[in-house]
PASEBA-1860 file (N, C-alpha, C; in nm, 3 decimals):
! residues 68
1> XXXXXXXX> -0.978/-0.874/1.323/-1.080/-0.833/1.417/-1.029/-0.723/1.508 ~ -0.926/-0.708/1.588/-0.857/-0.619/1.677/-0.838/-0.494/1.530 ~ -0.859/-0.472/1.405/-0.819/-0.387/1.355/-0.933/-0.295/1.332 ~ -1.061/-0.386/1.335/-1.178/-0.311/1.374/-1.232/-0.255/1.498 ~ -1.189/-0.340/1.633/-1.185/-0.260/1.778/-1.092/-0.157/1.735 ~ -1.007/-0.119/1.706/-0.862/-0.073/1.720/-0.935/0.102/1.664 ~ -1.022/0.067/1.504/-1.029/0.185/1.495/-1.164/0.191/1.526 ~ -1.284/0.166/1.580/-1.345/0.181/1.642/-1.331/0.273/1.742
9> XXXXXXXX> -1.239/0.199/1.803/-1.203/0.294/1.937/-1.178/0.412/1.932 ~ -1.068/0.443/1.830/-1.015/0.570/1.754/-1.118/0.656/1.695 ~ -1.233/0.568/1.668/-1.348/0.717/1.621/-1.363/0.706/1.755 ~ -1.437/0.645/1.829/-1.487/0.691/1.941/-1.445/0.771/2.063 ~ -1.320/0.782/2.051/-1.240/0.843/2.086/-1.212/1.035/2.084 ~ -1.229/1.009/1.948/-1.210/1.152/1.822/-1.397/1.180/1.837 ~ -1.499/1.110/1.857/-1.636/1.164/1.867/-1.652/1.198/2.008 ~ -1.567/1.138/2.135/-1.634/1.183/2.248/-1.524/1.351/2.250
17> XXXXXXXX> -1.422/1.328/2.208/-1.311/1.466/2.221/-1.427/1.595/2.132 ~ -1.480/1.515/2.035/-1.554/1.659/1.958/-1.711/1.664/2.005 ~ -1.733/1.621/2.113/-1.881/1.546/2.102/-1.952/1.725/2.156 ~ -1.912/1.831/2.159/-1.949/1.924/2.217/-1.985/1.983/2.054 ~ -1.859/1.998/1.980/-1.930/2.053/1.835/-1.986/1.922/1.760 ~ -2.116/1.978/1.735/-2.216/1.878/1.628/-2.127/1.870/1.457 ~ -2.098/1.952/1.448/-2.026/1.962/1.310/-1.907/1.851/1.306 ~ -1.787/1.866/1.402/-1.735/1.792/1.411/-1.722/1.667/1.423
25> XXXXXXXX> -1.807/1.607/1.525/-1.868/1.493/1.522/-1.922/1.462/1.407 ~ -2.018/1.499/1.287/-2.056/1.452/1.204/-1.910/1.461/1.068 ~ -1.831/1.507/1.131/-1.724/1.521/1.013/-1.633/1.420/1.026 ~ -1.651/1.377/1.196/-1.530/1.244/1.193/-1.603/1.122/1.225 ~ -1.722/1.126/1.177/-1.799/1.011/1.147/-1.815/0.953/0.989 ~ -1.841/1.087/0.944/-1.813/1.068/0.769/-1.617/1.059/0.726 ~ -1.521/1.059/0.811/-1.449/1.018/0.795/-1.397/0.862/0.789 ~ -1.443/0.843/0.938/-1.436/0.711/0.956/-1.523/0.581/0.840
33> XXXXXXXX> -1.662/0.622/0.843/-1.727/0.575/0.721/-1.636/0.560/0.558 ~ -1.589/0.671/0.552/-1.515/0.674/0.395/-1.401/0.573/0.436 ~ -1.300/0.620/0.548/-1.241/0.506/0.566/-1.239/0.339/0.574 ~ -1.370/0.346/0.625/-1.392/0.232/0.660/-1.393/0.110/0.538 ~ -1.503/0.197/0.415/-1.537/0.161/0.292/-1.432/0.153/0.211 ~ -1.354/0.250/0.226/-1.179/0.216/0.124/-1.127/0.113/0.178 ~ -1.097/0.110/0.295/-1.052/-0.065/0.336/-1.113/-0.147/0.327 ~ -1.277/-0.160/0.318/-1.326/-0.266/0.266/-1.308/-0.307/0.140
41> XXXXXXXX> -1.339/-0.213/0.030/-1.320/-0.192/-0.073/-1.139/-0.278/-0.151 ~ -1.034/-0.215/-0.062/-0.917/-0.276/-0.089/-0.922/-0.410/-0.070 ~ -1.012/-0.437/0.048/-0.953/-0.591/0.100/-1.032/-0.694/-0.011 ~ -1.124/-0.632/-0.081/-1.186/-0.694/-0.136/-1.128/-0.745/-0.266 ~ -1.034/-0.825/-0.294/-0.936/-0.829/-0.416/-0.989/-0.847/-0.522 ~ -1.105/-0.937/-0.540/-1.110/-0.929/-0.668/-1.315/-0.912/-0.642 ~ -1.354/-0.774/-0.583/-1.478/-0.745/-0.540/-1.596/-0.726/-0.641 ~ -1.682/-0.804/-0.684/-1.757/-0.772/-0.801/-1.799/-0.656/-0.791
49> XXXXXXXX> -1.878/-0.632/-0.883/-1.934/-0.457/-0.891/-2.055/-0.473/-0.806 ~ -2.145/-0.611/-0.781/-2.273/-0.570/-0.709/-2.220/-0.542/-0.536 ~ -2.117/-0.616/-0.522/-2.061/-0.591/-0.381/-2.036/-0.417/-0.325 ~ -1.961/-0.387/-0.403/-1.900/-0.233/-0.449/-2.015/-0.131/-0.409 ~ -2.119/-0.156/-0.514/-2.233/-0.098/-0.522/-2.335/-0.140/-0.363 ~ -2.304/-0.228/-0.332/-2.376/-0.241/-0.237/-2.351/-0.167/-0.093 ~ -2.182/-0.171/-0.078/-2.142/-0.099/0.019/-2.175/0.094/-0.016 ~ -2.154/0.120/-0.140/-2.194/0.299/-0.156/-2.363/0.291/-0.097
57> XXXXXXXX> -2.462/0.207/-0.095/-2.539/0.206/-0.105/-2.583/0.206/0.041 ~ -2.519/0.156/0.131/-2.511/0.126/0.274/-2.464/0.246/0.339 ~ -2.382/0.328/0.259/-2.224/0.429/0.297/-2.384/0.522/0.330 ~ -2.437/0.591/0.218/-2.536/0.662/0.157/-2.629/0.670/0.250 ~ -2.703/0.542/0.309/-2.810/0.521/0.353/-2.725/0.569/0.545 ~ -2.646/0.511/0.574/-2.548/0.573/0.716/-2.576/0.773/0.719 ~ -2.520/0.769/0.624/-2.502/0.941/0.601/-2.665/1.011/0.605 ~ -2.782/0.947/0.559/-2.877/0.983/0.582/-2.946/0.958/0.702
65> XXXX> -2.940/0.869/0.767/-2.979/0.815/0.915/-2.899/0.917/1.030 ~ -2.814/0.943/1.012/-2.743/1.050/1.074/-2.821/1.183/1.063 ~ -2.826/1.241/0.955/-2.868/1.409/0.908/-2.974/1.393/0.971 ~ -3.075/1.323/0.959/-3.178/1.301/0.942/-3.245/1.391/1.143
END
């Protein structure tokens, strides 16, 4: 749990430092997201494929709620 405050904080951190460029901010948000999903992804040891698929599907739907 503290490893999710931990980097939480660390985007939020890195979004209020860039929060003046829009670009940036949306670049260390889609960072954190990819990150986020590879560590889910790892922790998930033996993760079926609908799980997998479910998180790209969530990743996807984040990245559009944003642009949008």
């Amino acid at each position: 749990m503290s490893d999710v405050i931990e980097t939480s904080a660390s985007f939020l951190y890195t979004a209020v430092l860039s929060a003046a460029d829009a670009s940036s901010l949306d670049k260390a948000a889609d960072e954190w997201l990819n990150d986020h999903i590879q560590n889910k992804i790892v922790s998930m040891q033996l993760a079926s494929e609908n799980e997998i698929l479910h998180l790209l599907i969530v990743y996807k739907g984040e990245r559009r709620v944003r642009r949008a």
